[in-house]
C-alpha positions as CSV (number, residue, x, y, z in Angstrom):
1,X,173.9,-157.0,134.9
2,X,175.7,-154.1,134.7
3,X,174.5,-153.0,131.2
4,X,170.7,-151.3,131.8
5,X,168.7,-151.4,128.6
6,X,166.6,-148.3,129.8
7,X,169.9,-145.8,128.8
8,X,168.2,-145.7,125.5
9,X,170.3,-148.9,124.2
10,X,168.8,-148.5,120.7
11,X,171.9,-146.2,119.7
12,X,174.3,-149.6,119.6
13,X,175.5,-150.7,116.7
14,X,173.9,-153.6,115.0
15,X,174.8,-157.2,116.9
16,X,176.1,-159.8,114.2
17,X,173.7,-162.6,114.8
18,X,171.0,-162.3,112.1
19,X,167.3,-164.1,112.9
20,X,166.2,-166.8,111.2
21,X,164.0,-165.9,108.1
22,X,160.7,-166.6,107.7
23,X,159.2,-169.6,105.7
24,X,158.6,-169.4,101.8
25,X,155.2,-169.1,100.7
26,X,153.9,-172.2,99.4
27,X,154.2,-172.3,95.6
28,X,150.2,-172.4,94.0
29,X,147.5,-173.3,96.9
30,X,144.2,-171.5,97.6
31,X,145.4,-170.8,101.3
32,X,146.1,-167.5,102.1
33,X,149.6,-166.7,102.7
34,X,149.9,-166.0,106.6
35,X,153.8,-164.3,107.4
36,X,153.0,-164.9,111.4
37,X,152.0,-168.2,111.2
38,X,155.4,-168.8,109.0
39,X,157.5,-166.9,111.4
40,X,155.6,-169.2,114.1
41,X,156.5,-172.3,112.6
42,X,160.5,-170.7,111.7
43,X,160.5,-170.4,115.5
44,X,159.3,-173.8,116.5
45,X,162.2,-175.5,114.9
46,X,164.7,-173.6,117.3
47,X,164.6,-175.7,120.7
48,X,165.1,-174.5,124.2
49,X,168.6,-174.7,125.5
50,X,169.1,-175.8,128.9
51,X,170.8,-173.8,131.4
52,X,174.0,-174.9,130.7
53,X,173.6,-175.1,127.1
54,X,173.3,-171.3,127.2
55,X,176.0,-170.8,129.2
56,X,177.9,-172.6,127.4
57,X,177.5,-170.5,123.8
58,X,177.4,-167.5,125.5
59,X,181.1,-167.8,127.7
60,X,182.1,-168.7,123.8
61,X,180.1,-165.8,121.8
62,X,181.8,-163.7,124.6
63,X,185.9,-165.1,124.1
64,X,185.7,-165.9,120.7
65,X,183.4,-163.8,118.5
66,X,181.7,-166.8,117.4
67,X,178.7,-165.9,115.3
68,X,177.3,-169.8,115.1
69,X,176.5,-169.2,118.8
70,X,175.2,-166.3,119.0
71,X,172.7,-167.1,116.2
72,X,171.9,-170.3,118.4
73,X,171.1,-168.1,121.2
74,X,169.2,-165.7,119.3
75,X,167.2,-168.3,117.4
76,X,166.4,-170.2,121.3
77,X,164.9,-167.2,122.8
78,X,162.7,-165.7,119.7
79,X,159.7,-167.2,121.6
80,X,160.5,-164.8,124.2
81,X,160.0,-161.8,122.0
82,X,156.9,-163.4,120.6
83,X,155.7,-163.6,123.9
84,X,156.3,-159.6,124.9
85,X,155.4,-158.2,121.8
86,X,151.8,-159.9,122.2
87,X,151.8,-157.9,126.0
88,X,151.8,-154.7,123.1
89,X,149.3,-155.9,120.8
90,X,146.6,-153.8,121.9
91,X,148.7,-150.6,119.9
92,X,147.5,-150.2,116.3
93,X,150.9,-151.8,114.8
94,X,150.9,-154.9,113.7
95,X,152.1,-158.4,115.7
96,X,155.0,-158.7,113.5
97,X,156.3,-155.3,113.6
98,X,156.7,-155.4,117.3
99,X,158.3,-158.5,117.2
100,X,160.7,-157.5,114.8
101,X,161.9,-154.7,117.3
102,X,161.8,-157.5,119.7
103,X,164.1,-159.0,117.4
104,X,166.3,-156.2,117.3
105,X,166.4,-155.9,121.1
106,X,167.0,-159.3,121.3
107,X,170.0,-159.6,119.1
108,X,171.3,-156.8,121.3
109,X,171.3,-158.5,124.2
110,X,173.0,-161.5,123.3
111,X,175.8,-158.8,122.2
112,X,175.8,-157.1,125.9
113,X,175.3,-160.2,127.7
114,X,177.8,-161.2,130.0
115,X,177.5,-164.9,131.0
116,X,179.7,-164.8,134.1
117,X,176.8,-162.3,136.2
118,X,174.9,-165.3,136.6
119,X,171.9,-163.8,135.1
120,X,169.6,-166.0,132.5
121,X,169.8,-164.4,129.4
122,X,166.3,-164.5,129.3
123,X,165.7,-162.1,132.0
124,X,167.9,-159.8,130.6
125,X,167.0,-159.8,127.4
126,X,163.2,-159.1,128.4
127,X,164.8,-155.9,129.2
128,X,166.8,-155.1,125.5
129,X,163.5,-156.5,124.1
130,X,160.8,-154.6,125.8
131,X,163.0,-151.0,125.1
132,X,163.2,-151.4,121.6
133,X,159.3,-152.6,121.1
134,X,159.0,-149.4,123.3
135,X,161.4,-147.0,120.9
136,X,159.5,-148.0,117.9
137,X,155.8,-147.2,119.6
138,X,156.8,-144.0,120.5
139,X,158.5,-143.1,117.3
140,X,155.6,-144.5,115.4
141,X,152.6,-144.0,117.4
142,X,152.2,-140.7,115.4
143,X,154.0,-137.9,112.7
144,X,154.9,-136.2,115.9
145,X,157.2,-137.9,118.5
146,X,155.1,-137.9,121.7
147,X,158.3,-138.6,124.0
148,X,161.9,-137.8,122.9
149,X,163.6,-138.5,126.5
150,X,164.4,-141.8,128.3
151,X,161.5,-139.9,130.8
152,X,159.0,-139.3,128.7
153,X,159.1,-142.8,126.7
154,X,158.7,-144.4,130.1
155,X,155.7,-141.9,131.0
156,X,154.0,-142.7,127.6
157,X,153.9,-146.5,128.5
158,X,152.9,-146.2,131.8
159,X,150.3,-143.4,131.7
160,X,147.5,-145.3,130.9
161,X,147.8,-148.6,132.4
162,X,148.1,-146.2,135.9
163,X,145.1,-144.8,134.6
164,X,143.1,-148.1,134.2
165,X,144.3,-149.3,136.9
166,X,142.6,-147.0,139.1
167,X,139.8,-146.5,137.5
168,X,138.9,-149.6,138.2
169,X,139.2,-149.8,141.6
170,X,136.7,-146.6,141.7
171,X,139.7,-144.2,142.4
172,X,139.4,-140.8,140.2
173,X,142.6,-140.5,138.4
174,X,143.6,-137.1,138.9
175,X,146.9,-135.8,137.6
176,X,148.0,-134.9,141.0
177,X,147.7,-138.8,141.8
178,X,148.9,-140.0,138.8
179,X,152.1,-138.1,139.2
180,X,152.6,-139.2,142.9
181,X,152.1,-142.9,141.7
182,X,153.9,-142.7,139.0
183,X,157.0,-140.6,140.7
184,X,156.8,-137.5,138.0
185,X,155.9,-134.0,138.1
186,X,151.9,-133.1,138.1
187,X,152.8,-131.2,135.1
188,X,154.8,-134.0,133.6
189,X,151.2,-136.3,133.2
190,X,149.3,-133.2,132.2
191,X,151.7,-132.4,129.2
192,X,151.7,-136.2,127.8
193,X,148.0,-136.3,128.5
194,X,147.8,-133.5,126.1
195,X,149.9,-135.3,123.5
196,X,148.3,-138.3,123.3
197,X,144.6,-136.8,123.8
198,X,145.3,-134.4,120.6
199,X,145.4,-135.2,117.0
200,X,148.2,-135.0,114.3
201,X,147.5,-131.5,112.2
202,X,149.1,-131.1,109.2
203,X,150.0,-127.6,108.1
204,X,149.4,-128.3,104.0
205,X,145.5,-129.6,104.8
206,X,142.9,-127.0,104.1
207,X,142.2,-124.8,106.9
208,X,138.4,-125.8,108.8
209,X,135.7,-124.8,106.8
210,X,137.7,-123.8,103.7
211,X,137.5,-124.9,100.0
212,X,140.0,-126.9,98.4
213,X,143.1,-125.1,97.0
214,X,142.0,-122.5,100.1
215,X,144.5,-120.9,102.8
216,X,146.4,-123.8,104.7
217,X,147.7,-122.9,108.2
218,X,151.2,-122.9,106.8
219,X,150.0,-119.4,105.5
220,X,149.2,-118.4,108.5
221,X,152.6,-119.0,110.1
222,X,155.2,-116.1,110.2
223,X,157.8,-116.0,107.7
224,X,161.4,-117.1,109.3
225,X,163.1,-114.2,107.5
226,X,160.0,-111.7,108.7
227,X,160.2,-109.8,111.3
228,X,156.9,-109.8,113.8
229,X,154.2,-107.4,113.3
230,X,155.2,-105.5,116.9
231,X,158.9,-105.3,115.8
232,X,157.8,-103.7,112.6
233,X,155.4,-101.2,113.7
234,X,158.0,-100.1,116.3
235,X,160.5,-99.7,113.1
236,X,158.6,-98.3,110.9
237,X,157.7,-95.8,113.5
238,X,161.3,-95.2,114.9
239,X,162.0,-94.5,111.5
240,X,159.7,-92.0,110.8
241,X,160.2,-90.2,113.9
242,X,164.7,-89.9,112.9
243,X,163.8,-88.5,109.8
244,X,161.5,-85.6,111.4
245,X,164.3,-84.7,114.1
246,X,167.1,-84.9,111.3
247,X,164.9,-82.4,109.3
248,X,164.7,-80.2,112.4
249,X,168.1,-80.5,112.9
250,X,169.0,-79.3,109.2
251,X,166.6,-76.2,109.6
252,X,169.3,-75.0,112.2
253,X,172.7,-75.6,110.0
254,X,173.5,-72.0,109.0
255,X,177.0,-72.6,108.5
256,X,177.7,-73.5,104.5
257,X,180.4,-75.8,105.1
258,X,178.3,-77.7,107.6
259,X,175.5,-78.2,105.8
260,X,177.4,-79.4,102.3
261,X,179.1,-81.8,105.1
262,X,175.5,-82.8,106.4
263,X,173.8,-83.2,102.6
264,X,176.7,-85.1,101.3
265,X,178.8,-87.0,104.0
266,X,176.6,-87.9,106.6
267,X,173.3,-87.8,104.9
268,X,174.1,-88.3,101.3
269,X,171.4,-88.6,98.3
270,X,170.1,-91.9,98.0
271,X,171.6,-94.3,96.1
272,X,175.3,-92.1,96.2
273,X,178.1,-92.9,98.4
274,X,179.8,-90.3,100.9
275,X,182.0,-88.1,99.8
276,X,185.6,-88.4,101.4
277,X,186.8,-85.7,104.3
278,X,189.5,-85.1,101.3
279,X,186.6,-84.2,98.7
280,X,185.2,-82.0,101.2
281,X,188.6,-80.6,102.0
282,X,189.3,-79.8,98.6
283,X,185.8,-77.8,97.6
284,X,186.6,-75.4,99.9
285,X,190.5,-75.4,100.3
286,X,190.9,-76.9,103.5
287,X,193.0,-79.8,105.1
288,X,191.8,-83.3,105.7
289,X,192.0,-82.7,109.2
290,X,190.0,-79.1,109.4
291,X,186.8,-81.2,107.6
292,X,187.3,-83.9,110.1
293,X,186.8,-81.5,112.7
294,X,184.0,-79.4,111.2
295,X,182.2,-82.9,110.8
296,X,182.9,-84.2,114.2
297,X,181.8,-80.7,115.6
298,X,178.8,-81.5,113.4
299,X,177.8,-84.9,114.3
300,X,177.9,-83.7,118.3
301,X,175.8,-81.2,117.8
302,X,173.4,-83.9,115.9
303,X,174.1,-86.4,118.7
304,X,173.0,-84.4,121.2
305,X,169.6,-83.3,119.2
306,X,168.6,-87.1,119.0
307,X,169.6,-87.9,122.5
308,X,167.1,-85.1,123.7
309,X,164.7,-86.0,120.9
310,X,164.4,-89.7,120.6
311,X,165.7,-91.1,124.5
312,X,167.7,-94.0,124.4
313,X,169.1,-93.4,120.5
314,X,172.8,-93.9,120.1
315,X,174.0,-92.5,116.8
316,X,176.7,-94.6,114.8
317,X,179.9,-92.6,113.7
318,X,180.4,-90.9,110.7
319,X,181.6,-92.9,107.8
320,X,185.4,-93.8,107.7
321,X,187.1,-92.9,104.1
């Protein structure tokens, strides 16, 4: 077919042929209400259809939209999907929840199915079933997705039976072996080894060893809006180190224009904004332009004293009015 079901198919839309609901629990009874031997019995009442019976339904699902035949279809192949989700059975979900998924892939396969390839639509629907029985495991096998790629979903299924397989024919099942048989990177196995060797931790449980309401290993995680402890120190320290050089610096200002420039323009009292080049200009009756060049005669001369001081600093320009 020219459709593959391994393109991650699970992000089609929803096919319009809806399976056939399960049997109503028997009203009053002491016999325990069993929903897979109902969904058994729902199935049993759908008969095979004969090759050209499927052909048939499917030329017309395909020309005409016609749900009655699609739901026919769907309905004659649901032992199918009971037969591959019992292949999965050995997972910790239950029967019924596979096959459901199996549903799901099912129903999309009659959708993509194309009648005139001379395929059954059995054989490629085992395809459309098995990837969505295959989407739900890994999504659900833990909290954490084990595979998020096409790759690594196929790498999760086949992992283990590779591994069982040669164990028991006494081979050692080395990563290195795995990965040739399996046509993957060494590194590949070793990583989704890891995953599904290692448990689920959740970052609100109590830390090992602690008493309840103790520290969780959320508190032990960084803040987002924190910086690291490295960047910091390296601050904190750069910080300390300008205001020692612009004290230096100050001790050499003799001129008294310069310095009321330096106290109150380029370093101004905390917590006070800058006073403007026309504020300067106006204390001590000079133009705009003969403080702006007092300043930028100024803030050279403190350039340069960084530069030499602190290597690599680049000092920002003085503050526009």
């Amino acid at each position: 077919m020219s459709e593959d079901p391994t393109d991650d198919p699970t992000q089609e839309d929803q096919p319009p042929a809806p399976v056939p609901s399960r049997a109503a629990s028997p009203a009053g009874g002491l016999t325990r209400y069993d929903p897979l031997r109902a969904f058994m019995a729902e199935v049993s009442r759908h008969p095979l259809l004969t090759r050209e019976e499927e052909h048939r339904l499917a030329v017309r699902y395909q020309e005409t939209g016609d749900v009655q035949a699609a739901y026919t279809l769907v309905a004659s192949n649901l032992r199918l999907v009971v037969k591959i989700a019992h292949e999965y059975r050995r997972t910790a979900f239950q029967l019924l929840d596979l096959i459901q998924e199996g549903n799901l892939g099912l129903m999309q396969a009659v959708k993509k199915y194309d009648p005139l390839k001379g395929v059954k639509l059995s054989s490629y629907a085992a395809w459309w079933i098995r990837a969505y029985i295959i989407r739900f495991l890994m999504e659900n096998w833990r909290l954490v997705r084990l595979g998020t790629t096409q790759a690594q979903r196929k790498l999760f299924f086949n992992l283990s039976k590779e591994r069982e397989k040669l164990i028991a024919r006494g081979i050692d099942p080395t990563p290195r072996l795995l990965a040739k048989n399996l046509d993957v990177e060494e590194h590949e196995v070793e990583e989704m080894a890891a995953r599904m060797g290692s448990d689920d931790l959740s970052l609100d449980a109590p830390a090992r060893g602690a008493d309840e309401g103790a520290a969780t290993p959320m508190d032990r995680l960084p803040s987002a809006s924190s910086p690291a402890a490295d960047v910091a120190l390296g601050d904190e320290q750069l910080r300390r180190i300008f205001k020692e050089q612009l004290e230096v610096f100050a001790a050499t200002i003799t001129d008294e224009k310069e310095r009321f420039i330096f106290e109150h323009r380029l370093l101004p009292p905390e917590g006070t904004e800058p006073l403007t080049l026309q504020e300067v200009g106006d204390r001590y009756r000079l133009t705009r332009e003969r403080a702006r060049q007092i300043e930028a005669r100024l803030t050279s001369r403190l350039r340069e004293h960084l530069r030499e001081a602190i290597p690599d600093f680049e000092l920002q320009g003085p503050p526009a009015d």
